[in-house]
py3Dmol code that shows the C-alpha trace and the ligand (Angstrom):
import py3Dmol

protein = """\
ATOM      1  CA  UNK A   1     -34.582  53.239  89.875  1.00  0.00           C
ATOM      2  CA  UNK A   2     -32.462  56.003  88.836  1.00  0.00           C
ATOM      3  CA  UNK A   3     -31.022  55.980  85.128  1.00  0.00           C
ATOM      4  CA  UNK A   4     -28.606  58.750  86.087  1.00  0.00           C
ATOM      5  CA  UNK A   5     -27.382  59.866  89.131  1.00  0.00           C
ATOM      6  CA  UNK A   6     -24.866  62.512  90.498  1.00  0.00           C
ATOM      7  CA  UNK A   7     -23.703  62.115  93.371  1.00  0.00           C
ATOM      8  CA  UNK A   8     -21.818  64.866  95.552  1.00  0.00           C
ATOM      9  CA  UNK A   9     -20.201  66.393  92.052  1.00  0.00           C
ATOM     10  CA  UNK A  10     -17.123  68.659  92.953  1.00  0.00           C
ATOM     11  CA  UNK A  11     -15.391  70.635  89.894  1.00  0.00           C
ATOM     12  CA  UNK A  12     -13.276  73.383  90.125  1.00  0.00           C
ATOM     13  CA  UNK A  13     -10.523  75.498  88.073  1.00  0.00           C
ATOM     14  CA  UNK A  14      -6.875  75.942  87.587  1.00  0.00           C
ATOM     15  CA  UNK A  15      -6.829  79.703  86.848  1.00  0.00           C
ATOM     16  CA  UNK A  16      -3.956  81.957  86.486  1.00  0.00           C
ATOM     17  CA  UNK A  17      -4.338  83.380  90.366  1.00  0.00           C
ATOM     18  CA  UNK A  18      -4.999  79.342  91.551  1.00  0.00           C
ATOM     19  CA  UNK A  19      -7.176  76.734  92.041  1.00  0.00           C
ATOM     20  CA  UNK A  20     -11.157  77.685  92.382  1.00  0.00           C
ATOM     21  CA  UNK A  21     -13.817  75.456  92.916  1.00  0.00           C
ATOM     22  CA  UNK A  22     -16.440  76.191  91.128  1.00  0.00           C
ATOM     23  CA  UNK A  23     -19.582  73.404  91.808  1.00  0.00           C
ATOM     24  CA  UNK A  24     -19.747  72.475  94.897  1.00  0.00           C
ATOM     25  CA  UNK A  25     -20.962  68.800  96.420  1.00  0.00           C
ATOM     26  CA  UNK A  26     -23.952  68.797  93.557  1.00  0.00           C
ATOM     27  CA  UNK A  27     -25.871  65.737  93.496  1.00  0.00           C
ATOM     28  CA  UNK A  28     -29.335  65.044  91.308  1.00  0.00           C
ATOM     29  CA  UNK A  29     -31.011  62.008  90.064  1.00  0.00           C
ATOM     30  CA  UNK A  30     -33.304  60.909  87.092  1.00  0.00           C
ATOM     31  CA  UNK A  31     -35.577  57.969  85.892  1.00  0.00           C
ATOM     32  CA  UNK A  32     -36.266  56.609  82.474  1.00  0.00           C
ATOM     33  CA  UNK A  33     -38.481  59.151  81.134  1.00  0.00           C
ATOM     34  CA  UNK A  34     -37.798  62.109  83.365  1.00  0.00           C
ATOM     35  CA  UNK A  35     -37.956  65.842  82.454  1.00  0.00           C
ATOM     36  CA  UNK A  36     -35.063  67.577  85.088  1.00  0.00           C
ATOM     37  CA  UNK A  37     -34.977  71.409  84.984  1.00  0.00           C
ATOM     38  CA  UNK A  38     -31.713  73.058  86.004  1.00  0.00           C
ATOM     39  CA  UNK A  39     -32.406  76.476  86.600  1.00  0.00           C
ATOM     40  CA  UNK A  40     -30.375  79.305  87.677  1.00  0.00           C
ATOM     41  CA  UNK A  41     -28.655  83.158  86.744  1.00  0.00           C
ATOM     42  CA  UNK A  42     -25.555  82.611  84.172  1.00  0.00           C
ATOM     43  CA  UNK A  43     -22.608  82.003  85.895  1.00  0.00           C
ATOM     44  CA  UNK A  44     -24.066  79.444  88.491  1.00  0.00           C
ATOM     45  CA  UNK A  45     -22.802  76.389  86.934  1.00  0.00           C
ATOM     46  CA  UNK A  46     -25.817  74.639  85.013  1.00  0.00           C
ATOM     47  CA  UNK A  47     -23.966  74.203  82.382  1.00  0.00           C
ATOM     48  CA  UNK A  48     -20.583  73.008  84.060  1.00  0.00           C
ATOM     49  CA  UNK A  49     -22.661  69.949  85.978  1.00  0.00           C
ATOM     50  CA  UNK A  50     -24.136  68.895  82.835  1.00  0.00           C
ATOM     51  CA  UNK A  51     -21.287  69.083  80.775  1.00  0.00           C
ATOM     52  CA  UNK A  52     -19.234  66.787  82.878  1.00  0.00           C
ATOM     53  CA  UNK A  53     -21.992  64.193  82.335  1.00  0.00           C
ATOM     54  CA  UNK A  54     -20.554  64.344  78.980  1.00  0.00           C
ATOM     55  CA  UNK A  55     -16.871  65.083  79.835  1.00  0.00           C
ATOM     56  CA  UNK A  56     -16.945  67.993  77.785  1.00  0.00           C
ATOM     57  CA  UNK A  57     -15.002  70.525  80.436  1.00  0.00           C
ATOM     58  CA  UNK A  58     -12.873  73.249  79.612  1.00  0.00           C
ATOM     59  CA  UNK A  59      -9.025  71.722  79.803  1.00  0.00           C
ATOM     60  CA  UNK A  60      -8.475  73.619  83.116  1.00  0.00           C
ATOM     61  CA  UNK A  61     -11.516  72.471  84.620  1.00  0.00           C
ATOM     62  CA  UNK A  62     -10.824  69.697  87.597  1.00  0.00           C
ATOM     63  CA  UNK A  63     -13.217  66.779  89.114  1.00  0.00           C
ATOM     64  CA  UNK A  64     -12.313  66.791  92.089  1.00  0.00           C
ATOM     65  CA  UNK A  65     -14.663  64.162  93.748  1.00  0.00           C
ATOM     66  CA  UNK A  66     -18.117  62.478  92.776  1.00  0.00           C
ATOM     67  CA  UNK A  67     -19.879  60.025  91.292  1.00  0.00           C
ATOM     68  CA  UNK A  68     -21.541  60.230  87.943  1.00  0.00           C
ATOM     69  CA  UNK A  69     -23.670  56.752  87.135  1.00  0.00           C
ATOM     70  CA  UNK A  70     -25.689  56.640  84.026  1.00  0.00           C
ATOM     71  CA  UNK A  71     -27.300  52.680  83.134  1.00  0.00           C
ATOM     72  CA  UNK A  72     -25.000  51.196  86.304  1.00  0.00           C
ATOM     73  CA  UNK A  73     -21.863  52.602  84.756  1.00  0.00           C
ATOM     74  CA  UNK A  74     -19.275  55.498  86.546  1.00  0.00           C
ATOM     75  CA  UNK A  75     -18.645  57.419  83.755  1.00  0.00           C
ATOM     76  CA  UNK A  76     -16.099  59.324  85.185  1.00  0.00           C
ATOM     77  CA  UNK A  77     -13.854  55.715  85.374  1.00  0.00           C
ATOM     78  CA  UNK A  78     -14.217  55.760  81.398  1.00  0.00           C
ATOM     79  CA  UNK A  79     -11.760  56.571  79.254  1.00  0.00           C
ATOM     80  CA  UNK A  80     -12.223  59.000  76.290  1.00  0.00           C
ATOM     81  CA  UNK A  81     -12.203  55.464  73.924  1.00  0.00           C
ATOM     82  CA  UNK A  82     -15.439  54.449  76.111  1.00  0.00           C
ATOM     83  CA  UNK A  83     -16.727  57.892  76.664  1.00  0.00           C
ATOM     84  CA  UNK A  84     -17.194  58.062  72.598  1.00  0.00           C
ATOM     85  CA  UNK A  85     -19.393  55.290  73.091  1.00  0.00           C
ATOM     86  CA  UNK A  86     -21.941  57.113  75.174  1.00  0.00           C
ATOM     87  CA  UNK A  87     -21.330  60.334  73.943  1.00  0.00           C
ATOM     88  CA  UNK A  88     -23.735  61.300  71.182  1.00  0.00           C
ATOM     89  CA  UNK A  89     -25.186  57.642  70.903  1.00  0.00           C
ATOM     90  CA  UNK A  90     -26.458  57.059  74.474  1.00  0.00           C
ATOM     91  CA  UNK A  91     -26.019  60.675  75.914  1.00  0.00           C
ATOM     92  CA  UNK A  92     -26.826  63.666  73.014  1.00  0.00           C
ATOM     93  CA  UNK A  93     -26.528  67.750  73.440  1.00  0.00           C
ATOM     94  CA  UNK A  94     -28.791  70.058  72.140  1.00  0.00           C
ATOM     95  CA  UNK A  95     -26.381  73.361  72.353  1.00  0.00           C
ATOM     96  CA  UNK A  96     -27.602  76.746  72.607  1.00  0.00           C
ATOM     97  CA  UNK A  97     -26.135  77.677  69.431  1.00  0.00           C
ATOM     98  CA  UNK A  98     -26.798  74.594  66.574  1.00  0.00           C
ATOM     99  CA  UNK A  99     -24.406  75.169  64.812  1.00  0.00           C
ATOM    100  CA  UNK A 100     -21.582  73.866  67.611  1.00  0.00           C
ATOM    101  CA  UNK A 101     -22.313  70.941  66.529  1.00  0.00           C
ATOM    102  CA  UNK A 102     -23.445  71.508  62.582  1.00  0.00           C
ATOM    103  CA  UNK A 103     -20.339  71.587  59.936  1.00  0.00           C
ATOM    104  CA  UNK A 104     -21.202  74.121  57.878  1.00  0.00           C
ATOM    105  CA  UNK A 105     -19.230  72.745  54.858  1.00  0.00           C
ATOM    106  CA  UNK A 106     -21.345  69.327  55.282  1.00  0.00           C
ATOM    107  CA  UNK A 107     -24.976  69.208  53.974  1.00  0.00           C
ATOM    108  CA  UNK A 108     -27.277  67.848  56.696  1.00  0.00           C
ATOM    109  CA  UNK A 109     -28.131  64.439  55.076  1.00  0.00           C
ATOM    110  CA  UNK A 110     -23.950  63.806  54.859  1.00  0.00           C
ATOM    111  CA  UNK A 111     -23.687  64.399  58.858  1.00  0.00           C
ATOM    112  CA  UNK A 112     -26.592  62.583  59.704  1.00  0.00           C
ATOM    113  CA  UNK A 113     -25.284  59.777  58.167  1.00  0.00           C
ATOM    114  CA  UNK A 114     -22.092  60.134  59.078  1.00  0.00           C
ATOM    115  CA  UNK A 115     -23.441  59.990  62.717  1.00  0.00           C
ATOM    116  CA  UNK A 116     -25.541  56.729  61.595  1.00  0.00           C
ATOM    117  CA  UNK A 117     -22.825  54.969  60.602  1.00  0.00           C
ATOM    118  CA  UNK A 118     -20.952  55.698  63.515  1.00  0.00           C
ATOM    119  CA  UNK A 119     -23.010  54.674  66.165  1.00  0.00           C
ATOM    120  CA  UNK A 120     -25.711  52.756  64.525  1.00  0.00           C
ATOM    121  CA  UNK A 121     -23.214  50.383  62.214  1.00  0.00           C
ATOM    122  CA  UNK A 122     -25.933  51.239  58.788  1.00  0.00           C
ATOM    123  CA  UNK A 123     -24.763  51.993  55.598  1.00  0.00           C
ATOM    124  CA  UNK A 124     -26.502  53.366  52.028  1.00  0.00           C
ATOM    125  CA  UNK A 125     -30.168  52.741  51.435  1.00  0.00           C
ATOM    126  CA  UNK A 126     -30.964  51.778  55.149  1.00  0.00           C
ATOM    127  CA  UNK A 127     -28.886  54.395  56.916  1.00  0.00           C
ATOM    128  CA  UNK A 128     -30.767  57.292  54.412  1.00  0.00           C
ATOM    129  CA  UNK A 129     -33.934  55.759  55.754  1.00  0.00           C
ATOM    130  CA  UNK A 130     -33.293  56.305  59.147  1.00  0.00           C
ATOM    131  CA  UNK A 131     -32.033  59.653  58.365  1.00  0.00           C
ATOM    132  CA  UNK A 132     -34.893  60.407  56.317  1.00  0.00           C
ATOM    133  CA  UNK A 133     -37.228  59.286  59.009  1.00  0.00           C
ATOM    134  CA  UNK A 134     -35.591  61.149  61.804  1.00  0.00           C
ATOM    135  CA  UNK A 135     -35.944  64.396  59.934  1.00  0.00           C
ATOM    136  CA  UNK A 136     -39.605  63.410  59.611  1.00  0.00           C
ATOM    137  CA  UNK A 137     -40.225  62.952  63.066  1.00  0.00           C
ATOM    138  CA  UNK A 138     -38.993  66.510  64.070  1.00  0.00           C
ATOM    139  CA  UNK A 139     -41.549  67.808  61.626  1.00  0.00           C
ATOM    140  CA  UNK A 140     -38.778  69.049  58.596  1.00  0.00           C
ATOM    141  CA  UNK A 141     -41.105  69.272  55.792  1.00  0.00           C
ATOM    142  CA  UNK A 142     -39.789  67.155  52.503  1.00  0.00           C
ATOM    143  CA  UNK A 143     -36.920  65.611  54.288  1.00  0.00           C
ATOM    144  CA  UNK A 144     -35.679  63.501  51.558  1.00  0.00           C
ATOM    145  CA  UNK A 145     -35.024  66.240  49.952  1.00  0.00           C
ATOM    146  CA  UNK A 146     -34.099  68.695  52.974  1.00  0.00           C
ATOM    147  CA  UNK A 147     -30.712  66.295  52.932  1.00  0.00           C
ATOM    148  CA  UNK A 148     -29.156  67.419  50.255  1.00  0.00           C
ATOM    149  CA  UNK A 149     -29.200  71.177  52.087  1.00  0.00           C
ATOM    150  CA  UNK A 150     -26.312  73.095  53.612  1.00  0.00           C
ATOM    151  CA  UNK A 151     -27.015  74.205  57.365  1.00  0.00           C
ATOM    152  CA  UNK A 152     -26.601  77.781  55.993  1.00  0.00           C
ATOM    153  CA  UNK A 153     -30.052  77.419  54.317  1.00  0.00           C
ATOM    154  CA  UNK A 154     -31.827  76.576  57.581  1.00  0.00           C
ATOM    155  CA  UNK A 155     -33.482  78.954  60.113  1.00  0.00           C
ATOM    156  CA  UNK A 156     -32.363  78.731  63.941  1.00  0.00           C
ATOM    157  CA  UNK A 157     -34.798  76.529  64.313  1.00  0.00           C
ATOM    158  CA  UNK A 158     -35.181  74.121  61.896  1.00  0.00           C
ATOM    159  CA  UNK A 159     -30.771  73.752  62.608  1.00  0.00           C
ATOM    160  CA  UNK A 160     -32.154  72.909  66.323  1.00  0.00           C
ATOM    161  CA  UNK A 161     -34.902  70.575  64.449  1.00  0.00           C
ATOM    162  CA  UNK A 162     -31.596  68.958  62.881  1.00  0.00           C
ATOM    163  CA  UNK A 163     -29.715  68.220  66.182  1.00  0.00           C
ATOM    164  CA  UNK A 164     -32.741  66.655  67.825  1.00  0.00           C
ATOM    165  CA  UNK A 165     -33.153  64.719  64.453  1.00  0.00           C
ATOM    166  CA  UNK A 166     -29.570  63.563  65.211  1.00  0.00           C
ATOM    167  CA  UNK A 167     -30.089  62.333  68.665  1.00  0.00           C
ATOM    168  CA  UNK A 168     -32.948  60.424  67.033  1.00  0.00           C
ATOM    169  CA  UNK A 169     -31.204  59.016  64.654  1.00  0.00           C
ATOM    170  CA  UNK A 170     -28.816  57.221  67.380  1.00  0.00           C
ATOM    171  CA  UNK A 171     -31.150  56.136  69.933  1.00  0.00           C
ATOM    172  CA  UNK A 172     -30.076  58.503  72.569  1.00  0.00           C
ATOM    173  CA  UNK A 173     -31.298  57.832  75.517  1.00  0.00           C
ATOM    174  CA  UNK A 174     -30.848  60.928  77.598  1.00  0.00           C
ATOM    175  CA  UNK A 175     -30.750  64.560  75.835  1.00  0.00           C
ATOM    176  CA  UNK A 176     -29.179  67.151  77.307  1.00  0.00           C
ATOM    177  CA  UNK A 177     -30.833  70.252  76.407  1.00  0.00           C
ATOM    178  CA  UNK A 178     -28.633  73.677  77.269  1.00  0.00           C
ATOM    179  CA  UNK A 179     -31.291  76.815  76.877  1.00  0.00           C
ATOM    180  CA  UNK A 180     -32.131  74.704  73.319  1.00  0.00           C
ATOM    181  CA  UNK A 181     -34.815  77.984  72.224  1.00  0.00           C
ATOM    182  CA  UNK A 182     -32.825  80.854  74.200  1.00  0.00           C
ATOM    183  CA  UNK A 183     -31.270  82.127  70.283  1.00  0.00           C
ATOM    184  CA  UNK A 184     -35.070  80.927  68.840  1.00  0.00           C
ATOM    185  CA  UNK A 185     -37.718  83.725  68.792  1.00  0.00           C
ATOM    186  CA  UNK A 186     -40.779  82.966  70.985  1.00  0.00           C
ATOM    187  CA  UNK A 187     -43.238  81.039  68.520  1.00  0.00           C
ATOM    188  CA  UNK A 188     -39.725  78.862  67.340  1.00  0.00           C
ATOM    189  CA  UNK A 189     -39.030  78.159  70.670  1.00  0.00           C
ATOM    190  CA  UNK A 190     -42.952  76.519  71.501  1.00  0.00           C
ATOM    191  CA  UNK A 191     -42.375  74.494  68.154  1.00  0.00           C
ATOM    192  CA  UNK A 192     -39.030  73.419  69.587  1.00  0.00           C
ATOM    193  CA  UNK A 193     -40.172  72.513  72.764  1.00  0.00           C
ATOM    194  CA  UNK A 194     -43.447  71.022  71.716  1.00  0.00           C
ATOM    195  CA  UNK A 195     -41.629  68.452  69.156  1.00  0.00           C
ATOM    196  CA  UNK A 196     -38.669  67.530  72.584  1.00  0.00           C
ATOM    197  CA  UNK A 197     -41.968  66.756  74.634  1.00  0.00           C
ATOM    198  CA  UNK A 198     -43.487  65.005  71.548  1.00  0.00           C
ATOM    199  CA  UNK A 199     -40.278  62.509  70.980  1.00  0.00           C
ATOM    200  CA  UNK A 200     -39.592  62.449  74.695  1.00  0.00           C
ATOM    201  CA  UNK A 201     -43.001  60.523  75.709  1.00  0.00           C
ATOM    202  CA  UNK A 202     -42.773  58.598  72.135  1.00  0.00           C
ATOM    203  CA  UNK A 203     -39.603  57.022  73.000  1.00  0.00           C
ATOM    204  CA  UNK A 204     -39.684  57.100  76.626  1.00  0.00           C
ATOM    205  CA  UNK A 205     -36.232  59.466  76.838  1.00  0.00           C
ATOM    206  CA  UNK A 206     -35.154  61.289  79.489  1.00  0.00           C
ATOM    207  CA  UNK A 207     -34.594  65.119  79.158  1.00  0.00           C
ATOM    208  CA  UNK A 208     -32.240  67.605  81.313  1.00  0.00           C
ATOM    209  CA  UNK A 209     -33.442  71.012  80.484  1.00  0.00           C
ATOM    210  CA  UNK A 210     -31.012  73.739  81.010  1.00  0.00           C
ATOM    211  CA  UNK A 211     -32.965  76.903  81.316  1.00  0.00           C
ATOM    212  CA  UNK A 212     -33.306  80.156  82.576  1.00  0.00           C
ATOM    213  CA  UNK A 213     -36.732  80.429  81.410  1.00  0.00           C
ATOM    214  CA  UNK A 214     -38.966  79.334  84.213  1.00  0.00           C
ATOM    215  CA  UNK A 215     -42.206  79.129  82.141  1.00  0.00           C
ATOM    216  CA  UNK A 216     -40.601  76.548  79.852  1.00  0.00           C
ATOM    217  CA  UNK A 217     -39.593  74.912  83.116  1.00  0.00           C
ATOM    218  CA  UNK A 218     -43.160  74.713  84.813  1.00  0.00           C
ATOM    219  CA  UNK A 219     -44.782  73.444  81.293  1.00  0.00           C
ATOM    220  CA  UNK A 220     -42.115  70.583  80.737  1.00  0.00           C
ATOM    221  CA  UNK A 221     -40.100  69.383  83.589  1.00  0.00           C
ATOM    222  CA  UNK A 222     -40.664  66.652  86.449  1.00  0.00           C
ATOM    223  CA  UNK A 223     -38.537  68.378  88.702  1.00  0.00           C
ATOM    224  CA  UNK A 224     -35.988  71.455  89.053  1.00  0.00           C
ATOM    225  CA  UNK A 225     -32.812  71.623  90.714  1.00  0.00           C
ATOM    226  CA  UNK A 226     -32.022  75.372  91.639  1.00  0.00           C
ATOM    227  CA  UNK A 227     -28.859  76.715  91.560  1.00  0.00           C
ATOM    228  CA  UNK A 228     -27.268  79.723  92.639  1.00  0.00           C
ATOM    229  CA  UNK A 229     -22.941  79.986  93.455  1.00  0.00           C
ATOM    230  CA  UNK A 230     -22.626  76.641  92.046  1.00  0.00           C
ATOM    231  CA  UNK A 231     -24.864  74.723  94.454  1.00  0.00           C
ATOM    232  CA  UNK A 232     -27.861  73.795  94.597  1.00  0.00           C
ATOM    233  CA  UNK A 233     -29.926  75.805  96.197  1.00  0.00           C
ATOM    234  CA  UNK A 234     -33.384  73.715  96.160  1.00  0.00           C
ATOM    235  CA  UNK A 235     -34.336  70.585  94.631  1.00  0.00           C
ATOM    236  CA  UNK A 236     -37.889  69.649  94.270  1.00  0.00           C
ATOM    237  CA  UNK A 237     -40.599  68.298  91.948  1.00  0.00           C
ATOM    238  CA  UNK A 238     -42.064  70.998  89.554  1.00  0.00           C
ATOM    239  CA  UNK A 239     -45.370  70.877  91.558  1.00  0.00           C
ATOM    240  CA  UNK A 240     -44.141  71.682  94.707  1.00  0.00           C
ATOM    241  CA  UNK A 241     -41.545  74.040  93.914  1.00  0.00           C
ATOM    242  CA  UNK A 242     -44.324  76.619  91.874  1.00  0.00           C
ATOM    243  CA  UNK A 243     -46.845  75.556  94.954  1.00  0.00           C
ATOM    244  CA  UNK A 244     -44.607  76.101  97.499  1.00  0.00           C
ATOM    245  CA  UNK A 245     -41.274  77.784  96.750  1.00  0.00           C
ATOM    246  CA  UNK A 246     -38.652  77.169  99.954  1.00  0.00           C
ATOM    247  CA  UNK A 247     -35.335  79.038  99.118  1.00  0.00           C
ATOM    248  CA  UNK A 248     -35.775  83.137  99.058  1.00  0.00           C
ATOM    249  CA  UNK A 249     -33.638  82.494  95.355  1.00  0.00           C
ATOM    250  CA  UNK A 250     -36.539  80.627  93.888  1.00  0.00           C
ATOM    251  CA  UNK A 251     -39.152  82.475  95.188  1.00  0.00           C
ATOM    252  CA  UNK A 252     -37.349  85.670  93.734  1.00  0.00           C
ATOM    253  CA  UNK A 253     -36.582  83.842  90.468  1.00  0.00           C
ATOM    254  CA  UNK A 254     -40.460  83.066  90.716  1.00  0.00           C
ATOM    255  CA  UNK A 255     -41.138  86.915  91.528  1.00  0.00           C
ATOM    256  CA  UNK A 256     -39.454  87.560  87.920  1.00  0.00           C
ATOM    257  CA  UNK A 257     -41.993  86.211  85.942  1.00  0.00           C
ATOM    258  CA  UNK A 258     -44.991  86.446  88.048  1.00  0.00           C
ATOM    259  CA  UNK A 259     -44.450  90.373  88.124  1.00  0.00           C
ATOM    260  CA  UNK A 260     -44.151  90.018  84.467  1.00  0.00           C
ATOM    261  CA  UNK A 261     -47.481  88.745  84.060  1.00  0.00           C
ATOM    262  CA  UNK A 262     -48.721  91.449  86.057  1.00  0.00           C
ATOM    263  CA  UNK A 263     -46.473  93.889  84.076  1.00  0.00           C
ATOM    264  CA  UNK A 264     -44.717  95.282  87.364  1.00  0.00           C
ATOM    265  CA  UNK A 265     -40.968  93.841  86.177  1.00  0.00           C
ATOM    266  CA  UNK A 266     -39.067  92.839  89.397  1.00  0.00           C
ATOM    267  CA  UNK A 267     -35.634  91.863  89.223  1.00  0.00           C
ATOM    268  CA  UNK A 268     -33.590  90.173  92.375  1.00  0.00           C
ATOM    269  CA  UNK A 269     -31.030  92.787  93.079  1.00  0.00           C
ATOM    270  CA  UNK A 270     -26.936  92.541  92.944  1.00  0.00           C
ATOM    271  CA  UNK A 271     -25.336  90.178  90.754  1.00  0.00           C
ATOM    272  CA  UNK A 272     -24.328  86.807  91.551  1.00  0.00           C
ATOM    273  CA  UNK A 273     -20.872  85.454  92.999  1.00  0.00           C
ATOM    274  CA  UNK A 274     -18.027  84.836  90.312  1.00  0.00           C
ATOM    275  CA  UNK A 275     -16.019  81.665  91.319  1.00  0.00           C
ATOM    276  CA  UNK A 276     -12.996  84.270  92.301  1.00  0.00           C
ATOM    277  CA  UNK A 277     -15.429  85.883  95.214  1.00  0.00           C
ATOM    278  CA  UNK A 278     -14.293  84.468  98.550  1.00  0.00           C
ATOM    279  CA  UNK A 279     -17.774  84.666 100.257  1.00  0.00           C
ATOM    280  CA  UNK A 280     -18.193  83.374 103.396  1.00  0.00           C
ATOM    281  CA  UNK A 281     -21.668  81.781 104.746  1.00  0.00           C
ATOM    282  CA  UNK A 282     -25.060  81.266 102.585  1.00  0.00           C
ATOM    283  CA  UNK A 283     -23.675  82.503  99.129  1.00  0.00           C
ATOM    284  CA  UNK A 284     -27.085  84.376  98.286  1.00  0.00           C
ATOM    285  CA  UNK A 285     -26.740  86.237 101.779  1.00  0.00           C
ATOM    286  CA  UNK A 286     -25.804  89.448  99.890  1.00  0.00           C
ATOM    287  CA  UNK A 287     -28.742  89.488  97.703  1.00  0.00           C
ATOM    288  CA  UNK A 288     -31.226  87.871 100.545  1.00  0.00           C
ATOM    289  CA  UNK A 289     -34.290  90.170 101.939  1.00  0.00           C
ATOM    290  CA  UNK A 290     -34.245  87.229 104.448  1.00  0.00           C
ATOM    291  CA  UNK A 291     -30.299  87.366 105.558  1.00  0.00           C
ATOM    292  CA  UNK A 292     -30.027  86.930 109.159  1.00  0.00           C
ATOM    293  CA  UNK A 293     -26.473  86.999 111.198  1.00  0.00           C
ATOM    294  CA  UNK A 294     -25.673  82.815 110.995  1.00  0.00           C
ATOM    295  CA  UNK A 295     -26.368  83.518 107.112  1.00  0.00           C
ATOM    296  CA  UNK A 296     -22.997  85.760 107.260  1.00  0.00           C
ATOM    297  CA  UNK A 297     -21.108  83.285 108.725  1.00  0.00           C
ATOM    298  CA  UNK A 298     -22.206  79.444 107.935  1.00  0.00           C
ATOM    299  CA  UNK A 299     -23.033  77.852 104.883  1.00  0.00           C
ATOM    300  CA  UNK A 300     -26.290  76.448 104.891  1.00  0.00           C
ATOM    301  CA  UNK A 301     -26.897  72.355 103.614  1.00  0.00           C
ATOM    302  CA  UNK A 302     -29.097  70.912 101.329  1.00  0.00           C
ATOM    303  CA  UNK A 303     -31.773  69.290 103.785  1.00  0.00           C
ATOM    304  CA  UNK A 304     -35.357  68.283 103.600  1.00  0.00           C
ATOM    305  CA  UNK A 305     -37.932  70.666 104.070  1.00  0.00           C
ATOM    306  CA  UNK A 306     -41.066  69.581 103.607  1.00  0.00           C
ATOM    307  CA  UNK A 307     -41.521  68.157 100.172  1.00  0.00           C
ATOM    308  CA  UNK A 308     -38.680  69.250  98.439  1.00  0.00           C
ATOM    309  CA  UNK A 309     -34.779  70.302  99.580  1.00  0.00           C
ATOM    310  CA  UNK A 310     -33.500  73.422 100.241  1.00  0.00           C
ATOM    311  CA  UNK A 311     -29.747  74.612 101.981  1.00  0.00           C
ATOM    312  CA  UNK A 312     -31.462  77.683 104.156  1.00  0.00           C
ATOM    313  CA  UNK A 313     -31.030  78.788 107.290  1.00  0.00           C
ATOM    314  CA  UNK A 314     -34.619  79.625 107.385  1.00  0.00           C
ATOM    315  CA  UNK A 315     -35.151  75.547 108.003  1.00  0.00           C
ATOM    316  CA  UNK A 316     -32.790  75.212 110.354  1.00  0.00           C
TER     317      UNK A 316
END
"""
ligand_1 = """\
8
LIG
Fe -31.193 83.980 102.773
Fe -29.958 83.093 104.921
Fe -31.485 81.453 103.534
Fe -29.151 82.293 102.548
S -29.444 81.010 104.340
S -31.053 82.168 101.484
S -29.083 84.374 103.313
S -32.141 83.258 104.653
"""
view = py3Dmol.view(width=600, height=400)
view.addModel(protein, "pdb")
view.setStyle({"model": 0}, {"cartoon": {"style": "trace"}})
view.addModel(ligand_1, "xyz")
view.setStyle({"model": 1}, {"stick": {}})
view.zoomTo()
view.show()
């Protein structure tokens, strides 16, 4: 049964030349447990889907339509009162950049508790354990003491050690992960993503990993949803979609990094769509070695193709 679902997720923005849609009918699911990878360019509205999970849009951004159920409850029928509830206890962010969510005038053992307190109802001796122990379990080396530190005095990565510690320290549930080693340099980011898998299968928690980076994606997810214009573009389980690739997006995204192992570096030509381009038909069409004449004209739907989904004309 699904633990989170999305269902046909329609956002756009007021801007100063009008309204602009910006995700389009985006609908993804995920169990107890489950590792989804949303992958996609910058600009293509990973990180505008998650975000509304948490109600965290920008103050011109508009839901238009769509469901968004996590443990049987709509959370876009809460109120902010209720959405405090979920937010950071049941539902935590990893950010890009820690220290979004660090205060830098706090020292980490004062915001860990703080958080404790909040959503776990502990005070003194007990709450410091749980802090203690949280900081323990993402591998910070004499934690007891680490909580009397500053953020200031901690690396990239041992901040991002801190904000998983956090989620820890509440019980979240689901962690929502947005390119979490992308500022980390590459032996930081395997520590990083070794101790998310680590506390992931320990406490059964479900993970949606915002990435660009499709090797971290084929080492930890379950499955990927593609985007590309703010749709998605293909949706399929992380076997399949490295196996057997269906949308000419992913397999260029996949071209990427395969011609990186060989050391021939291939990029996918032109840029992407902002949300002000007025495309009409398949929004990849421009970029697409595949583009035939119905691509220039009709937007292509999600469907089933094979094992996975994939909106292509190719399938039709
Ligand atoms: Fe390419 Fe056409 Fe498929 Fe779009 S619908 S990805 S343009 S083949």
């Amino acid at each position: 049964m699904a633990f989170l679902e999305v269902k046909n997720l329609n956002i756009g923005f007021n801007l100063s030349d009008g309204f602009r849609q910006a995700i389009h009918n985006v609908s993804f699911s995920l169990k107890k447990g489950e590792t989804l990878a949303i992958v996609g360019e910058s600009g293509c509205g990973k990180t505008i889907s998650t975000m509304s999970i948490l109600q965290l849009l920008p103050e011109n951004a508009v839901i238009q339509s769509g469901e968004i159920v996590f443990n049987d409850k709509n959370l876009l029928k809460l109120n902010q009162k209720q959405m405090q509830q979920i937010r950071g206890k049941k539902i935590a962010l990893i950010p890009q950049d820690p220290m979004t969510s660090l205060n830098p005038l706090y020292t980490i053992g004062n915001q860990l508790l703080e958080i404790i307190e909040l959503h776990q109802g502990l005070k003194g001796k007990e709450a410091f354990d749980v802090a203690v122990q949280a900081l323990e379990r993402v591998k910070i080396p004499d934690a007891a003491d680490k909580m009397k530190a500053y953020p200031h005095e901690f690396s990239g990565g041992m901040k991002q050690r801190v904000i998983i510690a956090m989620a820890l320290a509440c019980k979240a549930e689901l962690i929502i992960a947005d390119e979490p080693t992308t500022a980390l340099d590459v032996t930081v980011q395997a520590q990083i993503m070794e101790i998310l898998r680590e506390i992931k299968t320990k406490y059964n928690l479900s993970l949606i990993l915002i990435t660009h980076d499709l090797g971290i994606v084929a080492e930890n997810a379950d499955k990927i949803a593609v985007m590309y214009a703010g749709r998605i573009v293909e949706y399929a389980g992380v076997k399949e979609l490295f196996k057997s690739p269906k949308h000419p997006y992913t397999k260029a995204l996949l071209n990427v990094i395969l011609d990186i192992n060989t050391d021939r570096i291939e990029t996918i030509s032109g840029q992407p769509p902002s949300i002000t381009d007025d495309i009409k038909g398949c929004p990849f069409h421009p970029r697409c070695l595949n583009c035939m004449e119905i691509c220039t004209k009709n937007i292509p739907e999600l469907k089933k193709v094979e094992d996975s989904m994939a909106a292509c004309h190719l399938y039709d």
